[in-house]
C-alpha positions in Angstrom: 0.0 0.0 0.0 1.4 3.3 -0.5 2.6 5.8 2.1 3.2 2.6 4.1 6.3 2.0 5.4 7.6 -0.8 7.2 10.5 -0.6 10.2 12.4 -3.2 8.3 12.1 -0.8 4.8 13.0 2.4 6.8 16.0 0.9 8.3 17.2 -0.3 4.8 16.4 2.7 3.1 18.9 4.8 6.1 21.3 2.3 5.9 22.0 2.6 2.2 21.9 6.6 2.5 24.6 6.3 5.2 26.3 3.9 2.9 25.9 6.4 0.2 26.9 9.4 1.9 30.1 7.6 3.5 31.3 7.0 -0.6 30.6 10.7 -1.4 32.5 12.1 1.9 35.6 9.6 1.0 35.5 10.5 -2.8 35.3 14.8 -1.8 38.2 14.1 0.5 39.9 12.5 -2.0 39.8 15.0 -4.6 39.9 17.5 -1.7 43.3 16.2 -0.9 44.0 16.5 -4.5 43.5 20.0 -4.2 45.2 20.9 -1.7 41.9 21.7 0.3 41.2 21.1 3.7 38.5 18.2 4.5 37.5 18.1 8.0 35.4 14.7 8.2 31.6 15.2 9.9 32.5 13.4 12.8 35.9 15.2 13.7 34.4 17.5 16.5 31.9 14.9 18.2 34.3 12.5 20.7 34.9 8.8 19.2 33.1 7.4 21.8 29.9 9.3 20.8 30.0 8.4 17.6 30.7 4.5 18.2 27.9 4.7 20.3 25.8 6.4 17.8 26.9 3.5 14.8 26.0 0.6 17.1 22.4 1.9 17.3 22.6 3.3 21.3 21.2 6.7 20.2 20.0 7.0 23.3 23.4 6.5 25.3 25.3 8.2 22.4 23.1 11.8 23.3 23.5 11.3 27.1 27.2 10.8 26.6 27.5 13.8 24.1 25.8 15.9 27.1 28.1 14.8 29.7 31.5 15.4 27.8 30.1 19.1 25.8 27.5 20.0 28.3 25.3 20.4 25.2 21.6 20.6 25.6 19.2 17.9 24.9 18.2 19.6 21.5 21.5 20.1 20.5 22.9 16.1 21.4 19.7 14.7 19.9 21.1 17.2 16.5 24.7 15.8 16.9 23.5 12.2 17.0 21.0 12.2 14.6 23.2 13.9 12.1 25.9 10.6 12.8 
């Protein structure tokens, strides 16, 4: 039915995107480096830990933790994750 969507097809559909959008940020710092151009990657100012948590699906855990270590709000850790 359209407009229906299942968990199972809207996990799919993010993971691909992520896929997708983890090729174009290797191929524009690849010609970036060409260049001569500075690439800073998405992920360079959010702490490592924060972002494992983020890729092993502990959204939850990864926003907490951003909070503790930045003393970010809740809107702004929930922006950082989600953006991971």
């Amino acid at each position: 039915m359209p407009g229906t969507y299942s968990q199972a097809s809207l996990a799919a559909h993010f993971e691909n995107t992520n896929r997708r959008l983890e090729q174009i940020e290797a191929q524009l710092a690849l010609v970036s480096e060409k260049l001569g151009l500075t690439f800073a990657e998405s992920t360079s100012s959010v702490p490592a830990e924060v972002v494992e948590l983020a890729r092993t699906g502990n959204k939850l855990r990864a926003m907490t933790r951003y909070k503790e270590l930045t003393g970010a709000s809740t809107d702004e850790a929930r922006d950082i994750v989600v953006g991971l």
